[in-house]
C-alpha positions in Angstrom: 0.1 -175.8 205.1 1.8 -176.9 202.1 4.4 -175.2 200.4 5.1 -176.3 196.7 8.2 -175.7 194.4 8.1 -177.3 190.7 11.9 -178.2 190.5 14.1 -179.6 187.6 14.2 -182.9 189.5 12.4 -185.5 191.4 12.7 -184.8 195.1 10.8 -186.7 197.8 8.3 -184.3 199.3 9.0 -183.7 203.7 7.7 -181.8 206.4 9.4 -178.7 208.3 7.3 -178.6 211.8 3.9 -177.8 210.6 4.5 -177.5 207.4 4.4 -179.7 204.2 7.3 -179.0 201.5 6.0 -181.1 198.1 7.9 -181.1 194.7 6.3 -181.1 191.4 8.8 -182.1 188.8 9.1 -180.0 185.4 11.6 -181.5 182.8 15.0 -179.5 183.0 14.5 -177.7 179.6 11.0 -176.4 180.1 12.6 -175.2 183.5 14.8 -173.4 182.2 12.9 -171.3 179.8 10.4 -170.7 181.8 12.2 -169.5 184.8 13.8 -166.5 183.3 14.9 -163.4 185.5 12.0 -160.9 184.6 9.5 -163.1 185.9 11.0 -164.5 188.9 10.4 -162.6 192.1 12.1 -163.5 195.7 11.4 -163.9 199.7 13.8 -163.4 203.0 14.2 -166.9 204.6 16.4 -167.2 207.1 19.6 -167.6 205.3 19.0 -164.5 203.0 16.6 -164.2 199.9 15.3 -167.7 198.0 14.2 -166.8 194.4 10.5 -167.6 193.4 7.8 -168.0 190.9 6.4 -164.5 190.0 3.1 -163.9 190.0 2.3 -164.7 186.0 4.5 -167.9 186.4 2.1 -168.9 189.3 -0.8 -168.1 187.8 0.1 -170.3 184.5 1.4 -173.3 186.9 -1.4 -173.5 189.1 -3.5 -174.0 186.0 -0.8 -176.3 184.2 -0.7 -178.3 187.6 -4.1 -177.8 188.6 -4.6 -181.1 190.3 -2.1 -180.4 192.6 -4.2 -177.0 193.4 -7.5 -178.6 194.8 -8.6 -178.4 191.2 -10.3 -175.4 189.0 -12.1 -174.1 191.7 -9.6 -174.1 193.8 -7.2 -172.4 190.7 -9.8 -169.9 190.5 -9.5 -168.9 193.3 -6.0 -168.0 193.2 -6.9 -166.6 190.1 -8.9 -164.5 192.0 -6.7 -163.6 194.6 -3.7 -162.9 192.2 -5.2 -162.2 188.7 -4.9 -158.2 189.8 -1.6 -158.4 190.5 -0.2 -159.9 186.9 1.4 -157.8 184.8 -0.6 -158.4 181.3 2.6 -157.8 179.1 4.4 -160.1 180.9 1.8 -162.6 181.5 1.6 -163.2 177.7 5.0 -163.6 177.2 5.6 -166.2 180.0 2.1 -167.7 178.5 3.9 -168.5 175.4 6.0 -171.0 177.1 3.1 -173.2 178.1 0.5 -175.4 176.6 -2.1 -173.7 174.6 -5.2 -175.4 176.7 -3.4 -174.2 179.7 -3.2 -170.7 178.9 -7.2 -170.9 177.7 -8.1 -172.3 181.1 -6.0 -169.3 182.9 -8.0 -166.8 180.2 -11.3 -168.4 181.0 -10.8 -168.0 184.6 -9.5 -164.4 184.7 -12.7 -163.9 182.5 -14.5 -165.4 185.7 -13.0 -163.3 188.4 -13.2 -160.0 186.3 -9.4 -159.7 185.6 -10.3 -158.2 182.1 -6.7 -156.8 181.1 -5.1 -159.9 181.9 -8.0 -161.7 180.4 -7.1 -159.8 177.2 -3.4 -160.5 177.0 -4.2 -163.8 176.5 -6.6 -164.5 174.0 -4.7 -164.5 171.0 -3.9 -167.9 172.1 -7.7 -168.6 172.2 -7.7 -167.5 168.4 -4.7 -169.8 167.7 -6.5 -172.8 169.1 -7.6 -175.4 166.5 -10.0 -177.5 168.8 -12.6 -177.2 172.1 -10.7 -178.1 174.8 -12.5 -179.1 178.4 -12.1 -176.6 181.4 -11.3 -179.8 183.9 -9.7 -182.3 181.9 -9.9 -185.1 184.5 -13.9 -184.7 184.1 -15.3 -187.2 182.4 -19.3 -187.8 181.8 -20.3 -191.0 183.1 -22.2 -191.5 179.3 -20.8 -190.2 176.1 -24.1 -188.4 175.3 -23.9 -186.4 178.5 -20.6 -184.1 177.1 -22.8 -182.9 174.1 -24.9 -180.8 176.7 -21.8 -178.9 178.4 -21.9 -175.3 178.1 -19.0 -173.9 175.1 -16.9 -170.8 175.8 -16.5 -169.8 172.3 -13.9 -166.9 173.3 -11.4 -169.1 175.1 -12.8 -172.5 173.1 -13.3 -174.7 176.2 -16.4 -176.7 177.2 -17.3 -175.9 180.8 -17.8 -179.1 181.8 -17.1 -178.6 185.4 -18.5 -175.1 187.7 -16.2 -172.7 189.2 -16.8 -171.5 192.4 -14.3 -169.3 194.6 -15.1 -167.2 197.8 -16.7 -163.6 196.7 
């Protein structure tokens, strides 16, 4: 099992038992605005309570990092798991903290997984995007005429170019 943290600095990633502890790195002054009090939540350890990510902040990191979460399908379904859970006020605040294409992808995939209220919160952000953005950005098409023929999400302005599957 692995266990991540996005920190303010680099740390090498090590294992406790059975377990896998792995940093991602976020610079210190998105940190900071990002992790504010309202939408932080905590766990008991054994040395008292640890703060941690709320559920809106993980929901928007897994999608910001989702490389690092067995990619979209494997974001969608902790969108899936999760998405009930955000609070949609709260989720759009934290939302305008992070990239634009980010947020879209988050939108797109609470769409999917029939999240509708948080789906909502954040499409204002689909109206204030300029350009299409891909769902999967490390996806490319092996020839140039191949991304013409990707499905569009005009709502959330992304091309599909990759299929979501999680567990129903």
């Amino acid at each position: 099992m692995v266990f991540q943290v996005i920190a303010p600095r680099q740390f090498w990633d090590f294992d406790i038992g059975r377990h896998r502890l792995q940093f991602v790195y976020q610079a210190p002054a998105a940190f900071a605005q990002i992790n504010q009090p309202g939408w932080l939540g905590q766990i008991k350890s054994e040395t008292g309570f640890a703060k941690i990510a709320g559920v809106e902040l993980t929901l928007l990191d897994v999608v910001r990092y989702f490389h690092k979460a067995a990619g979209i399908s494997g974001v969608a379904q902790i969108v899936k798991d999760l998405g009930a859970k955000a609070d949609p006020r709260k989720l759009a605040k934290a939302a305008a903290h992070y990239e634009n294409a980010s947020v879209r992808r988050l939108g797109y995939l609470l769409d999917q997984t029939s999240h509708v209220r948080q789906a909502n919160a954040l499409e204002p952000f689909a109206r204030q995007a300029k350009s299409m953005k891909p769902l999967a950005p490390c996806v490319k098409p092996l020839l140039e005429s191949q991304a013409a023929l990707h499905e569009k999400d005009v709502r959330w302005k992304l091309v599909i170019n990759e299929s979501v599957e999680t567990d129903f």
